[in-house]
N, C-alpha and C positions, 0 to 999 in steps of 0.2 A: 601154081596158079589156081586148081581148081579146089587144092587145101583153102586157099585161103578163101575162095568164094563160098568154101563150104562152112568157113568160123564167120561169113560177113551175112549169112543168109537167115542167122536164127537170129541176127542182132537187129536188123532188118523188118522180120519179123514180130519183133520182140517190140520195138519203137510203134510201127504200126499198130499191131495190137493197144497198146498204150494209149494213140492217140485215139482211139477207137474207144476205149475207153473215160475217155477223157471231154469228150465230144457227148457221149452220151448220158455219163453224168454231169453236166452244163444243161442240156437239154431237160432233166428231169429233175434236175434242181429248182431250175425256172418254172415250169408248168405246174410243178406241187409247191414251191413254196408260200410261206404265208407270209402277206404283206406287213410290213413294217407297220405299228402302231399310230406313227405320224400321218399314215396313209388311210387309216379309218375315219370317217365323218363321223362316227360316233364317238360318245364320251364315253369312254373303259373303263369300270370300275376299279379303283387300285384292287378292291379283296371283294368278291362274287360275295355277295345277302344273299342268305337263306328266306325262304318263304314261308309264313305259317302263319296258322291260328283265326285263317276265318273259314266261311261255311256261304258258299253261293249254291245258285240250283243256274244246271247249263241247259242247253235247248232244247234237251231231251227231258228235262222235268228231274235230274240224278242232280246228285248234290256235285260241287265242285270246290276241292279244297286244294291246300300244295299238292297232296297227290297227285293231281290231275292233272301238272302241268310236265310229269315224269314221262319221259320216251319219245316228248315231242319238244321242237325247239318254238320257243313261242315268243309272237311280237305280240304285247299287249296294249291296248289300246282302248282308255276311259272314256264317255261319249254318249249321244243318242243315236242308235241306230238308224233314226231318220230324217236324221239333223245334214243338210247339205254338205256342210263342211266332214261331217264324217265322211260322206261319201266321198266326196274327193280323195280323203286319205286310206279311205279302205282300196278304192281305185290304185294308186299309186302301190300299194303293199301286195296287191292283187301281181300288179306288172313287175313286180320283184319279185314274189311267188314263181312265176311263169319264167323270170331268169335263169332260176336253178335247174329250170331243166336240164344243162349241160349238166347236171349232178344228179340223178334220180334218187339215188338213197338220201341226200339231203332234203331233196323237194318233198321225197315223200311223211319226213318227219319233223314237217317246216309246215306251221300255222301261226290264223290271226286267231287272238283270244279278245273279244270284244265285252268291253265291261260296262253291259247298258244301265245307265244310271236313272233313266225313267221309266222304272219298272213298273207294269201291271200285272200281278198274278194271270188276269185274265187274256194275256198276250204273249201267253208261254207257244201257241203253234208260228203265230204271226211273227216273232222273232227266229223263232229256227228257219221259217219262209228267207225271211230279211237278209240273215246272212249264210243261208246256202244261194241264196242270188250270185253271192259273191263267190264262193265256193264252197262245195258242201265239205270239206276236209277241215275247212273255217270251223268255230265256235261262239256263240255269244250265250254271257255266261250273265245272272242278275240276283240280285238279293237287297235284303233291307239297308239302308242310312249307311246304319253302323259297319254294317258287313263291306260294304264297297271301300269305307273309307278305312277300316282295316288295311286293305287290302293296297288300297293307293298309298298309304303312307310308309307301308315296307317298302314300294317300290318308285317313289317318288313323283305318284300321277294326282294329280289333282282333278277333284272326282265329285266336284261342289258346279261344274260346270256340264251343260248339258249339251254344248254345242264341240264342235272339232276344226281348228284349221291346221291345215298342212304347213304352212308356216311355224305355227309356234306349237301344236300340240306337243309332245312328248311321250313318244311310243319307248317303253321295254322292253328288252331280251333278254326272256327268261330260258335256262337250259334246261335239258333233259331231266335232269337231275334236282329241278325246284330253285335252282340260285340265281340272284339277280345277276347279271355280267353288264348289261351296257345300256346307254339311255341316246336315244333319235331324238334328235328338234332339228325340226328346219329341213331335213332329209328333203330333196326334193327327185335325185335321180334312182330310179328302179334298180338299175345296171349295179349299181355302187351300193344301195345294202344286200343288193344279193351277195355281192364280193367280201364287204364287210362282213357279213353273217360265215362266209368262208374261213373267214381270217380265224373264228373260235372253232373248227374244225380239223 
């Protein structure tokens, strides 16, 4: 009797261990995986654009080209700084910002790049004011005609318009790395591009 409780005790063991195993990979399968495509409110680029070939100056008065959009994951977003309707959308991207907290290394490489289309040489402090209001880890970036609409048309923003709404503008997400990956229209919940911004993570 006790032979055999001693061939049924590693087997025993052996199941438990298992389920234990098995329990736990379920549990961290769910918590890191990344959401299905169907489940992004954004439109996914079949193949990530490249970015290049214009020349902006950002809030600091330093020039601002694909370079610059390297190490940081960036929503881009064409507009007047102090046009109502941006604000509403800067708000909104603000409150998504502030979602990733549950991620600190993401939040901390997660910005808005704002591309103020009514530019004044002479309003280079007053813009950097404008959008560190919003937060200072923010950006707003300006340059001539030509240069914005470079810029808009790699990345599919129309940039002939000076005003913003949260309804139909069309915010960007550009990677680390310079490449276009996805485009927001209509975005209205915070909760859900923070998650969407997960899903390329």
């Amino acid at each position: 009797m006790k032979l055999r409780q001693k061939k049924i005790a590693p087997k025993l063991l052996f199941a438990l261990f298992a389920v234990l195993i098995f329990i736990a990979s379920y549990y961290l399968g769910n918590q890191y995986a990344r959401p299905l495509v169907k489940d992004i409110s954004a439109t996914v680029l079949p193949r990530p654009e490249k970015t290049g070939g214009f020349t902006l100056t950002d809030k600091n008065g330093k020039p601002f080209t694909a370079e610059s959009f390297k190490n940081f994951w960036n929503f881009v977003i064409v507009g007047n700084l102090y046009d109502g309707g941006c604000d509403s959308l800067l708000r909104l991207y603000v409150s998504a910002w502030n979602n990733l907290a549950i991620k600190p290394a993401l939040q901390k490489t997660t910005r808005i790049v704002f591309v103020h289309t009514n530019a004044d040489p002479e309003e280079a402090e007053k813009l950097k004011q404008a959008i560190e209001f919003y937060n200072p880890v923010f950006t707003a970036v300006s340059g001539d005609e030509r240069e914005t609409q470079k810029l808009g048309k790699q990345i599919g923003l129309y940039t002939n318009s000076a005003g913003c709404s949260p309804e139909n503008t069309v915010v960007a997400l550009i990677n680390p790395e310079g490449y276009l990956l996805a485009l927001f229209t209509g975005a209205d919940d915070p909760a859900q591009i923070a998650r969407d911004l997960q899903y390329f993570n």
